[in-house]
Residue, then its C-alpha position, 0 to 999 in steps of 0.5 A: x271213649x271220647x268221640x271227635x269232630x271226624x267221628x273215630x276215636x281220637x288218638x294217643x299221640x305218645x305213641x312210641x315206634x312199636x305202637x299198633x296202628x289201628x282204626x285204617x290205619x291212619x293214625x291211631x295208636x296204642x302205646x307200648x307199656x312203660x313206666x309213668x313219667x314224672x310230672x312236669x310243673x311250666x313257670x312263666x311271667x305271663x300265662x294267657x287264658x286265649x278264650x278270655x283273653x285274660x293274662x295270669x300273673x305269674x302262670x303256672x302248668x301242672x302236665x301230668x302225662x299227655x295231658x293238663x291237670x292244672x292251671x293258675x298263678x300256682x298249681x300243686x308241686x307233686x314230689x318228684x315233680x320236674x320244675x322248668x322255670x321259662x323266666x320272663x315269658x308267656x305261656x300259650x297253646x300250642x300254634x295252629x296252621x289250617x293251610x300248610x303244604x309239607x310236600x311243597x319248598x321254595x321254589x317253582x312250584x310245577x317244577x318240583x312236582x315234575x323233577x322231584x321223586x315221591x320219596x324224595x319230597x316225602x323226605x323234604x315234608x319230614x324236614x318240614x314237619x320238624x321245623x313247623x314243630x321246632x316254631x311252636x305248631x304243635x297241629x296242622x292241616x295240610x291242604x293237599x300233597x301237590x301230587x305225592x299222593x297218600x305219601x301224607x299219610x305216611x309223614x302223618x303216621x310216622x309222627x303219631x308212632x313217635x318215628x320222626x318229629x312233627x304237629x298233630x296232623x290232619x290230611x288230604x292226600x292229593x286235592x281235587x280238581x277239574x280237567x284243566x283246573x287250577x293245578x292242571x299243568x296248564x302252561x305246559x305242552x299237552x302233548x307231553x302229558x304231564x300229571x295234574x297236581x291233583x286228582x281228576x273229579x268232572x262231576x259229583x259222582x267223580x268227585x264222590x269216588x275220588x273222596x272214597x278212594x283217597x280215605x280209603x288211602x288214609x286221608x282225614x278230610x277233602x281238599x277241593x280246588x273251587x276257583x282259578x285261574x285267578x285274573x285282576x282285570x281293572x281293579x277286580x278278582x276275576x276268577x271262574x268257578x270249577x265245581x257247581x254248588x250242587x257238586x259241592x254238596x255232593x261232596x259235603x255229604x260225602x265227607x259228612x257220612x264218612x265223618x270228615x269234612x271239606x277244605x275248599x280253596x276259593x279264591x272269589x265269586x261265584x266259587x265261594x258262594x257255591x261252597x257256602x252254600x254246599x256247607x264246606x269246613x272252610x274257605x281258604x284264600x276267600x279273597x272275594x266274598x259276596x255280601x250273600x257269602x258272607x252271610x252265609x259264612x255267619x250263618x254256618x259258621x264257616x271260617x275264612x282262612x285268608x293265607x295272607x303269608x303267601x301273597x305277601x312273599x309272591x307279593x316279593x319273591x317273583x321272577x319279574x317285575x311284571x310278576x311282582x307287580x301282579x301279585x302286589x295287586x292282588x295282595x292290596x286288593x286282598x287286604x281291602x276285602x279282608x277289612x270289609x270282611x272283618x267288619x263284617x263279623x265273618x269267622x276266621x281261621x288262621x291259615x298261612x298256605x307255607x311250602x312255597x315260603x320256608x317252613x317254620x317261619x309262617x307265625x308271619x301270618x298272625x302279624x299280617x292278620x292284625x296289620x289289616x285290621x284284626x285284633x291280636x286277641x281274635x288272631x290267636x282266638x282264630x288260630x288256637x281256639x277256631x284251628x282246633x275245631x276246623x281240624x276236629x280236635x276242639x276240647x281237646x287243644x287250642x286252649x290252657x285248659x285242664x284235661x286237654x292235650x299238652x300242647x304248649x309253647x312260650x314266647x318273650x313278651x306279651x302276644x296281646x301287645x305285640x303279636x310278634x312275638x309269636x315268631x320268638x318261639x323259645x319253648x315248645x311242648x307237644x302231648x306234654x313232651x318238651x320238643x325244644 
């Protein structure tokens, strides 16, 4: 059997309700025995081939079960076949978000995971899942639960046995942070004791336990706080490290035994340094990048995932003034560092951090990626083509390929002309299922 990026097998994500989850439990599924469903023929205007960027005209999808058996301006017609004929659209691959949080809403942040039950939030992330999947994301990594624990790797199982609607999932249970680190509850009274958003891990060998302890819960990868808090003192980030490079590449090489990797949010310097160094799956955030960084970041092939969706909204959507203010000079800080960094030729990934704003509305991300300086094409090469490696499915999605998963959506317009267009969503096929 194919072997993935994690090292385990990879999934059947047709899995009905009464599939067996096997492999620890996280995800792997064996469908129940039924009959072939009949093939399924996508007509478009527009077909775009995201690795060439090459756009066919007319563009057709021969799906065949889960998977692509053809793709061109005609494919075979088998008898009995299903023809769905999207008009004046653009065929694409399914869309994919490196940094989502489905434990996470509108709203105060610290207060949610203080009043909020687990089970309660764990029904939001259901609703979440669903909307992310109703606006074309069809995988997702999700980038730390704020709290609710393992409880992702419920929402995660549910979707693979077909109980309840979502993305292909990749998660990492609680993340990881210092005592008093960035999710620590800092502004509260410590006397009261209110729980951290994350797991506790002072040190590599704490941050090694903490890791077997949460893929032992079912996690897919590691999610480490490496900066914060985060400060703009005359113009300039200023935000201190948490983790030393030497514990970041205690964790890597755990990760790496256990055939999974880690997601590191790292706002600047040094912090980013050290997780380059250490080797890390990507830098989320990585508003700040050293020269050295970025070399590193080529050299490695270590993707940026710069979140630009959550500073724009907090950029807008603060309690004051003085707030709104700070965060808008963060952003503008933000994009003038992204723009080094795109001329700088450093990998990206596309990454919105959704949660703290509506879920299903994060395809704004794309939009803001090409406002400051990206090429819609590298946009949709980051998103579809580097997401599918990062979340340790590339060969398998992000891609109109033959043999791959079908994962699908259409969009009114051409992408490569107005990347917009990506927030028209207007058909959705996961696994070769027709979601909307």
């Amino acid at each position: 059997m194919q072997k993935d990026y994690w090292g385990t097998s990879l999934r059947s994500f047709g899995a009905s309700a009464s599939a067996v989850v096997m492999l620890l439990g996280w995800g792997t599924t064996v469908p129940a025995q039924q009959p072939a469903s009949a093939p399924i023929v996508l007509h478009a205007a527009r077909l775009l081939q995201v690795d060439t960027g090459k756009v066919l005209q007319p563009g057709e999808i021969l799906v065949a079960g889960e998977r692509i058996k053809a793709v061109g301006t005609s494919v075979e017609h088998p008898q009995g076949a299903k023809i769905i004929d999207l008009g004046d659209t653009t065929l694409l691959p399914g869309l994919i978000d490196a940094h989502i949080h489905l434990f996470l809403h509108p709203g105060a942040e610290d207060l949610q995971t203080v009043l909020e039950s687990v089970p309660w939030r764990t029904i939001i992330a259901e609703q979440a899942a669903k909307a992310d999947l109703m606006a074309g994301y069809t995988a997702e990594r999700d980038m730390g639960t704020e709290g609710a624990g393992s409880a992702d790797t419920a929402i995660r199982n549910a979707i693979d046995q077909g109980l309840i609607p979502g993305p292909r999932l990749r998660v990492s249970g609680n993340a990881i942070d210092i005592l008093g680190g960035h999710e620590d509850a800092n502004k509260y009274n410590p006397a009261q004791h209110v729980l951290s958003n994350a797991d506790y891990a002072n040190s590599a060998d704490e941050l090694v336990a903490v890791m077997r302890e949460e893929h032992k819960q079912g996690s897919d990868f590691a999610k480490i706080y490496e900066t914060g808090h985060d400060e703009m003192i005359d113009g300039v980030l200023h935000t201190p490290f948490q983790y030393t490079e030497a514990q970041l590449a205690a964790a890597v090489a755990e990760a790496k035994r256990m055939g999974t990797g880690v997601g590191v949010h790292a706002m600047g310097e040094p912090g980013a340094l050290y997780a380059a160094q250490a080797g890390v799956t990507t830098i989320d955030h990585a508003t700040q990048l050293s020269d050295e960084t970025v070399r590193l970041m080529r050299e490695k092939h270590i993707p940026a995932v710069p979140t630009f969706a959550i500073f724009d909204y907090f950029a807008h959507h603060r309690e004051s003034q003085d707030q709104a203010a700070t965060q808008a000079e963060m952003l503008d800080y933000k994009i003038a560092e992204f723009k080094k960094q795109v001329a700088a030729g450093i990998p990206f990934a596309v990454g919105s951090d959704v949660g703290p704003f509506p879920h299903g509305t994060q395809a704004v991300e794309m939009e803001l990626m090409v406002r400051y300086g990206m090429k819609p094409l590298a946009v949709l090469q980051a998103d579809m083509i580097e997401g599918a490696r990062v979340l340790g499915w590339q060969g398998q999605i992000g891609e109109l390929k033959t043999g791959y998963y079908a994962d699908v959506v259409a969009v009114p317009g051409n992408p490569l002309e107005d990347i917009r267009t990506l927030q028209h969503v207007s058909f959705v096929m996961k696994n070769g299922a027709v979601v909307r």
